[in-house]
LOKOLVEX-192368 format. One line per field, with one value per atom (N, C-alpha, C): x, y, z; chain; atom name; residue number from 1. Coordinates in nm, 3 decimals, decimal comma, padded with zeros to 5 digits. Layout:
LOKOLVEX-192368
x = [X ...]
y = [Y ...]
z = [Z ...]
c = [A ...]
a = [CA ...]
k = [NUM ...]
//
This chain:
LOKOLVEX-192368
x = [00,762 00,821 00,950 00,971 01,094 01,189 01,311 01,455 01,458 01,437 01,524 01,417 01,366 01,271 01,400 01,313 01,405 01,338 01,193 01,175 01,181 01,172 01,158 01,088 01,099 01,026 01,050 00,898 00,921 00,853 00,995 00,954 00,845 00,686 00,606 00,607 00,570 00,521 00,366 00,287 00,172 00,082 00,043 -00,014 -00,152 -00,238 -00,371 -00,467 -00,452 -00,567 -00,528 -00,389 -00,407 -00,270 -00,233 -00,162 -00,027 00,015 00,182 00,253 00,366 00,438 00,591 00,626 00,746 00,720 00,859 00,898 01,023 01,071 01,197 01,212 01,302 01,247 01,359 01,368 01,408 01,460 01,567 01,599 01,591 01,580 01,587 01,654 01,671 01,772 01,820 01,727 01,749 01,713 01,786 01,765 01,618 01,462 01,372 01,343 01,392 01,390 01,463 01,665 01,757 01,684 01,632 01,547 01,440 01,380 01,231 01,295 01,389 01,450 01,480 01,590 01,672 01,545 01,422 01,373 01,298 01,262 01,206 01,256 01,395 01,489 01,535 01,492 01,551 01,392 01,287 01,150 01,166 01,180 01,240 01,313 01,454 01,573 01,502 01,363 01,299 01,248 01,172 01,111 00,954 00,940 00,786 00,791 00,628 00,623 00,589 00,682 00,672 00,600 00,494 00,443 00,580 00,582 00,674 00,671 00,799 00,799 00,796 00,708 00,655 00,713 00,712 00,837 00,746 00,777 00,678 00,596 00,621 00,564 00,612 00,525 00,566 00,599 00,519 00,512 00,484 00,483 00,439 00,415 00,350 00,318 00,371 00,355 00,416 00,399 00,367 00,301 00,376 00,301 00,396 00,276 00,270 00,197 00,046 00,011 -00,123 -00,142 00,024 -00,005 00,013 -00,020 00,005 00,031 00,148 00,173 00,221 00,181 00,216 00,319 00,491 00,610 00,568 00,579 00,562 00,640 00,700 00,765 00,617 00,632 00,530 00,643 00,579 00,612 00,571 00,647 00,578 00,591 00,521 00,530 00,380 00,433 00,416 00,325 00,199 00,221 00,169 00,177 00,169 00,032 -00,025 -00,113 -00,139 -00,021 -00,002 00,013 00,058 00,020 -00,084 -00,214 -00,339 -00,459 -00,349 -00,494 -00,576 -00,539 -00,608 -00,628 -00,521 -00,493 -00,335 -00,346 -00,307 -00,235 -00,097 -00,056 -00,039 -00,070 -00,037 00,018 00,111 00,215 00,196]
y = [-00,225 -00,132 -00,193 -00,228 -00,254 -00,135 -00,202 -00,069 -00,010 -00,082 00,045 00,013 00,117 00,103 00,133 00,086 00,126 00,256 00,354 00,447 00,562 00,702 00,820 00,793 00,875 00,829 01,011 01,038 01,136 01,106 01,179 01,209 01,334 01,301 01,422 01,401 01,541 01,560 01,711 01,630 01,684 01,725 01,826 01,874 01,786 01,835 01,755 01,732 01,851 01,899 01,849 01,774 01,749 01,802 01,928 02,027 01,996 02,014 02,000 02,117 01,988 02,109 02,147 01,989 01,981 01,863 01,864 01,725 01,739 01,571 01,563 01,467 01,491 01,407 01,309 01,176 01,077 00,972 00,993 00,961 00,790 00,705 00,564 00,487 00,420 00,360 00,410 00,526 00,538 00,420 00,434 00,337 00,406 00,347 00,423 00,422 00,279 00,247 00,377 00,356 00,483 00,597 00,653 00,779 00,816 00,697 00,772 00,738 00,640 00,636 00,781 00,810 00,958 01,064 01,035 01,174 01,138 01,004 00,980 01,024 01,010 01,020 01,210 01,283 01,439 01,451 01,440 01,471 01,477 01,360 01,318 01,375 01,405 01,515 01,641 01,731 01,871 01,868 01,740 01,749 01,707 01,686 01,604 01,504 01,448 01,319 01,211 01,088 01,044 00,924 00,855 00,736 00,634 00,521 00,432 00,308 00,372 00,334 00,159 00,125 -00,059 -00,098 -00,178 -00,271 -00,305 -00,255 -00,233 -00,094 -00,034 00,115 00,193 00,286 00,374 00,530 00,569 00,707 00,655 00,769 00,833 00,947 00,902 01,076 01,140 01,295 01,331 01,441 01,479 01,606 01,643 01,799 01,883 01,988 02,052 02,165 02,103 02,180 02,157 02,124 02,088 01,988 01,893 01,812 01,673 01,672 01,624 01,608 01,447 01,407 01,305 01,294 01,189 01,216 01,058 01,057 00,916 00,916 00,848 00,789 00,761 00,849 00,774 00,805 00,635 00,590 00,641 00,599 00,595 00,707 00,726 00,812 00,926 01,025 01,163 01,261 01,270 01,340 01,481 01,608 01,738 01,774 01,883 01,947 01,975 02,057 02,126 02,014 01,864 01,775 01,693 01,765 01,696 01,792 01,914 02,045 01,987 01,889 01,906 02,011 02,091 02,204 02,148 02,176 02,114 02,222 02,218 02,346 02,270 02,312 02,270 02,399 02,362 02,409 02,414]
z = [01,386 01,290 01,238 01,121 01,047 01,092 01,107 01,138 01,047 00,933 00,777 00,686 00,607 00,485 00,377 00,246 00,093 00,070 00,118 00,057 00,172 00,162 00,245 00,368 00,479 00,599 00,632 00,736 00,825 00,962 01,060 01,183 01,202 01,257 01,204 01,408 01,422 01,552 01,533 01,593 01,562 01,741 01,705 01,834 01,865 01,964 02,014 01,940 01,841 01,760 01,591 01,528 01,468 01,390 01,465 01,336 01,334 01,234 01,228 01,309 01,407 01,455 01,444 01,372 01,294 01,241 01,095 01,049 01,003 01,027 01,016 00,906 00,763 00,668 00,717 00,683 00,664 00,532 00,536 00,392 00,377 00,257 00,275 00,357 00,427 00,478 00,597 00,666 00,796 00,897 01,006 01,124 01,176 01,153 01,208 01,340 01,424 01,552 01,625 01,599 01,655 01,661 01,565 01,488 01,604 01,648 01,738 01,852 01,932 02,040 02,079 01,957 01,976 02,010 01,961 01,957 02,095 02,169 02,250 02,388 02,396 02,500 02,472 02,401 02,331 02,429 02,407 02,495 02,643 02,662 02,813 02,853 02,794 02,864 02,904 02,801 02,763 02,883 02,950 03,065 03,051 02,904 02,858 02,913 02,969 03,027 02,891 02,876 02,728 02,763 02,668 02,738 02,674 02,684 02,675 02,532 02,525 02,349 02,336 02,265 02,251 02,139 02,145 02,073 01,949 01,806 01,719 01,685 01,778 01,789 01,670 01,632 01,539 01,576 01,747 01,814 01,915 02,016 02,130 02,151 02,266 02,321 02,393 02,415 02,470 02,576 02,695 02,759 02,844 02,861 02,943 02,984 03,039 03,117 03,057 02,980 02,922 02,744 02,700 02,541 02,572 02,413 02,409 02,285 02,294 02,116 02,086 01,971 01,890 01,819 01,867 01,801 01,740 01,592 01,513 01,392 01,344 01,198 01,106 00,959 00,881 00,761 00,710 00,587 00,450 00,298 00,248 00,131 00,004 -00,080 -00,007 00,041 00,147 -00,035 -00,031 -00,174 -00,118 -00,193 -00,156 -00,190 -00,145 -00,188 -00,294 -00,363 -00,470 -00,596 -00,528 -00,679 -00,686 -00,600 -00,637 -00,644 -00,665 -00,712 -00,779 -00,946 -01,046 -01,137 -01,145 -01,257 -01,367 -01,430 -01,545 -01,601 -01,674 -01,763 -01,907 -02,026 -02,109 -02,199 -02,308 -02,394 -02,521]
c = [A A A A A A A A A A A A A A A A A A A A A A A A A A A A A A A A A A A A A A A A A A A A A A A A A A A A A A A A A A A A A A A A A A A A A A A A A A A A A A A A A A A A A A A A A A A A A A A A A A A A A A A A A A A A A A A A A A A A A A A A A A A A A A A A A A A A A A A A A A A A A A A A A A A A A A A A A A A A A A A A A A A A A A A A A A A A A A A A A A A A A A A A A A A A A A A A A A A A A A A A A A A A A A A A A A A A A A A A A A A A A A A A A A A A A A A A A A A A A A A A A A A A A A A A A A A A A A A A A A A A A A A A A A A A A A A A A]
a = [N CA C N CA C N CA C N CA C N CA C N CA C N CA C N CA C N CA C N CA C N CA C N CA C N CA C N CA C N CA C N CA C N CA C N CA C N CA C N CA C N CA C N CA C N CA C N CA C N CA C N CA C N CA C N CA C N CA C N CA C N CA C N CA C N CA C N CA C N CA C N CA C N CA C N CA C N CA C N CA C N CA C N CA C N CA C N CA C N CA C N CA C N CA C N CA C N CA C N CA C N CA C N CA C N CA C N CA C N CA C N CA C N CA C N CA C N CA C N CA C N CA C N CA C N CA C N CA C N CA C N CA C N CA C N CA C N CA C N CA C N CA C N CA C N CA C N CA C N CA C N CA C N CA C N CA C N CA C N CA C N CA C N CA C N CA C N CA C N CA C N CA C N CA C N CA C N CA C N CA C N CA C]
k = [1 1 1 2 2 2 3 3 3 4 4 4 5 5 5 6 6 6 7 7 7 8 8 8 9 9 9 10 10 10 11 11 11 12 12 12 13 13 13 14 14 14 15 15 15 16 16 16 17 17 17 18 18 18 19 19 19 20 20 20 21 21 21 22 22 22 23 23 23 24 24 24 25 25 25 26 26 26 27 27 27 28 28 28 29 29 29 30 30 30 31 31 31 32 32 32 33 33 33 34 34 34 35 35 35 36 36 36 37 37 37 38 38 38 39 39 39 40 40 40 41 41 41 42 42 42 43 43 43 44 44 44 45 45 45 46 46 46 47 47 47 48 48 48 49 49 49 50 50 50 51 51 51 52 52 52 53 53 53 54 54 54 55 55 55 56 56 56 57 57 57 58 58 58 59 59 59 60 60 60 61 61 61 62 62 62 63 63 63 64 64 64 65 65 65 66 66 66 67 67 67 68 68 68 69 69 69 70 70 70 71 71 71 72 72 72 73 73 73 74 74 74 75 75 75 76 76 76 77 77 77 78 78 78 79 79 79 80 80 80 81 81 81 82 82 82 83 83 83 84 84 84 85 85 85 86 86 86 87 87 87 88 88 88 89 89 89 90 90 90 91 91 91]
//
């Protein structure tokens, strides 16, 4: 994983099944390494068992009683729902 991108980045953490359970946006030029350390070692303090962050890594995991969630950095132009309906307004 490069430390710093030139475009947006988010910290997404996603449950077993897929779903969003937060995100943290990331503006250009964040440190993305500091960024998932911080959130790696914030898990660990909670009492989640974290697997061990690899040099190049983008996430880990993370469990506790009976979840497992996915904490990862993704790159990149992020596009919305709402700008690939395919509905159109015209004037």
């Amino acid at each position: 994983m490069p430390v710093r991108l030139d475009c947006p980045a988010a910290l997404r953490v996603s449950d077993d099944a897929g779903r969003l359970v937060r995100r943290d946006e990331l503006p250009a030029g964040t440190n993305l390494a500091e960024r998932l350390r911080s959130a790696h070692e914030a898990y660990e303090r909670q009492g989640w068992k974290v697997s061990p962050l690899r040099l190049g890594a983008w996430g880990f995991t993370a469990e506790r009683d009976a979840k497992r969630l996915l904490i990862a950095i993704r790159a990149g132009i992020l596009v919305s729902v709402a700008a690939t309906s395919g509905t159109t307004t015209t004037h």
